[in-house]
C-alpha positions as CSV (number, residue, x, y, z in Angstrom):
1,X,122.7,105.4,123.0
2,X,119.6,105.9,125.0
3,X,116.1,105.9,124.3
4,X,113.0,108.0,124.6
5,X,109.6,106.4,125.0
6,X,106.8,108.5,123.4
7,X,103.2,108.3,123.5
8,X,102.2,109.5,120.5
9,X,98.3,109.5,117.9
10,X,98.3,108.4,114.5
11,X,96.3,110.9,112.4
12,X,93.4,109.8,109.8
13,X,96.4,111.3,107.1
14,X,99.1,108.9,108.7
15,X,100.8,111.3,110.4
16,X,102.5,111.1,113.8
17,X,101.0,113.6,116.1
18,X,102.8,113.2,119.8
19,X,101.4,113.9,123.1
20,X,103.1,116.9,125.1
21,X,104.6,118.3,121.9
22,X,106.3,121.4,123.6
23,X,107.9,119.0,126.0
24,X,109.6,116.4,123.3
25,X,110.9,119.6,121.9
26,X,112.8,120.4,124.7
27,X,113.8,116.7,125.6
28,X,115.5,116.5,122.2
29,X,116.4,119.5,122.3
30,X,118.5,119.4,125.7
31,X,119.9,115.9,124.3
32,X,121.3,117.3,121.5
33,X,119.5,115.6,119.0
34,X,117.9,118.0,116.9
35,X,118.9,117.9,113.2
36,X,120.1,114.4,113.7
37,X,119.5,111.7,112.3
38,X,117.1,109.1,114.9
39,X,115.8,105.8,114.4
40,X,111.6,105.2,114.9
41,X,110.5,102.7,116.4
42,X,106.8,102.2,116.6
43,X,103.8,100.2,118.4
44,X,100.9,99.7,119.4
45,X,100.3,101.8,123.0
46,X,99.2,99.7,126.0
47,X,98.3,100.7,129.3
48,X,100.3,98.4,131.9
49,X,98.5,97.9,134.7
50,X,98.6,100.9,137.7
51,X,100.1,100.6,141.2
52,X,97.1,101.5,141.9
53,X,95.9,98.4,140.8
54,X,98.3,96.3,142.4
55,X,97.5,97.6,145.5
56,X,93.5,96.8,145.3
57,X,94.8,93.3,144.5
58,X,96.8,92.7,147.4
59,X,95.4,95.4,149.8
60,X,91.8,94.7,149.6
61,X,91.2,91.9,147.8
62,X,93.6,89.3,149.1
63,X,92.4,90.3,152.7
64,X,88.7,90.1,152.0
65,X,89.4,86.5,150.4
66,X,91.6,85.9,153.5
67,X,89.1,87.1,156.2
68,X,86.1,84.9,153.7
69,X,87.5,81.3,153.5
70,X,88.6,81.8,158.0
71,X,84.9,82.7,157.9
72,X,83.7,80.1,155.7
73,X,85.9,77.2,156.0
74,X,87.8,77.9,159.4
75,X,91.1,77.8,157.6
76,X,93.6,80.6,158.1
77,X,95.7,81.3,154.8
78,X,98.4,83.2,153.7
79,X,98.1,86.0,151.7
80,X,99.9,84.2,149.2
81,X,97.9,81.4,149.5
82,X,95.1,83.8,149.2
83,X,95.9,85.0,145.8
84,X,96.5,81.6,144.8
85,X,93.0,80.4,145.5
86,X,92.0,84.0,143.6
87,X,93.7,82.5,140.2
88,X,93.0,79.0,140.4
89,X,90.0,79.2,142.3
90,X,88.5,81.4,141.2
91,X,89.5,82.6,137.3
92,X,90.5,78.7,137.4
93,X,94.2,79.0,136.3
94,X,95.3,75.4,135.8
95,X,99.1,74.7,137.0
96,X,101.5,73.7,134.9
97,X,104.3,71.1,136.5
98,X,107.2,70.8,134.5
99,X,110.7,69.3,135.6
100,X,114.1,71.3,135.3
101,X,117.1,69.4,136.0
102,X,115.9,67.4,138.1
103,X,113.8,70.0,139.7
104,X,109.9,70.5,139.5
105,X,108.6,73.4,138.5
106,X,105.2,75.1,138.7
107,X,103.8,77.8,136.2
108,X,101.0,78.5,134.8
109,X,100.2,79.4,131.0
110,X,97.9,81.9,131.2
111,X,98.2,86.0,131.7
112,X,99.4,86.9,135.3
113,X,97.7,90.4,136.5
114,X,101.4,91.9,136.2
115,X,101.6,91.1,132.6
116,X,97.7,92.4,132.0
117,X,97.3,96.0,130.3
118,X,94.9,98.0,132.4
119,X,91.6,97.0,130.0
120,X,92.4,93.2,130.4
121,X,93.2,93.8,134.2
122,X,89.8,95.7,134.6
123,X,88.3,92.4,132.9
124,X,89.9,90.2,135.2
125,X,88.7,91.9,138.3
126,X,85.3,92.3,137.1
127,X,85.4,88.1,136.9
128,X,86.8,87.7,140.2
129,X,83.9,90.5,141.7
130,X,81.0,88.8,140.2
131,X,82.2,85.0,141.3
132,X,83.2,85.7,144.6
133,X,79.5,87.2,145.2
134,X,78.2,84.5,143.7
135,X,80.0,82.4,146.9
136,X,79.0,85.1,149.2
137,X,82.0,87.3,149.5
138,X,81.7,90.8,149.1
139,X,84.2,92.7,147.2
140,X,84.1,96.3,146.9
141,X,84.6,97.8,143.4
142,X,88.0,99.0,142.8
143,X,87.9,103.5,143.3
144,X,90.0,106.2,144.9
145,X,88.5,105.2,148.5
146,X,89.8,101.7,148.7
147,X,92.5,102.6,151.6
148,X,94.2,98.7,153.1
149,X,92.6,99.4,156.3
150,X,89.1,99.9,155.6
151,X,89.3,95.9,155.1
152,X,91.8,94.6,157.7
């Protein structure tokens, strides 16, 4: 059976009051669910972070901190390596080294950006702004202008 993801309010009377109404009508109603029987499932609504996001990460962000440690330490990274420094460099990520059969493996126990919603992700850039300036490199606030090549 498939399933139909909602974004819906819960009214002050407990009562479930979706978004785009007139359109849930017609998905059910082109399904052929209406008058049967369905099961609700229901949580909390998060905002998972944007593409839009992503892209500021690794589009401007990753290449400023690439062009700032060739500038300030004379060492030409990866982009990669570039986001690494970003988490434990920077938001101080600590590694976690664990062996799998026989096999060692690196992860690390806190959130990764992927897995933020798009509050916690706003947080996390905000952090990484603020530190970076305090080091002396100049990230632009995140908005509809950011384009990749205004920083390459």
């Amino acid at each position: 059976m498939s399933k139909i993801s909602l974004e819906a309010v819960i009214t002050d009377k407990g009562l479930l009051k979706p978004k785009e109404h007139l359109k849930i009508k017609n998905i059910f109603r082109a399904r052929g669910w209406v008058g049967k029987s369905v099961i609700l499932e229901v949580s909390k609504y998060y905002r998972n972070r944007t593409n839009r996001q992503n892209r500021y990460i690794w589009g401007v962000m990753v290449p400023i901190i690439q062009r700032w440690i060739l500038e300030t330490q004379g060492e030409k990274v990866t982009k990669d390596q570039a986001y690494m420094y970003l988490r434990m460099g920077v938001l101080e990520e600590k590694p976690v080294i664990t062996e799998i059969a026989g096999t060692e493996v690196i992860t690390f126990e806190s959130k990764r950006f992927s897995r933020m919603n798009t509050k916690e992700f706003s947080e996390a850039i905000e952090e990484v702004i603020a530190i970076m300036a305090e080091r002396g490199c100049v990230i632009p606030l995140p908005n509809e202008e950011n384009l990749i090549t205004d920083f390459l």
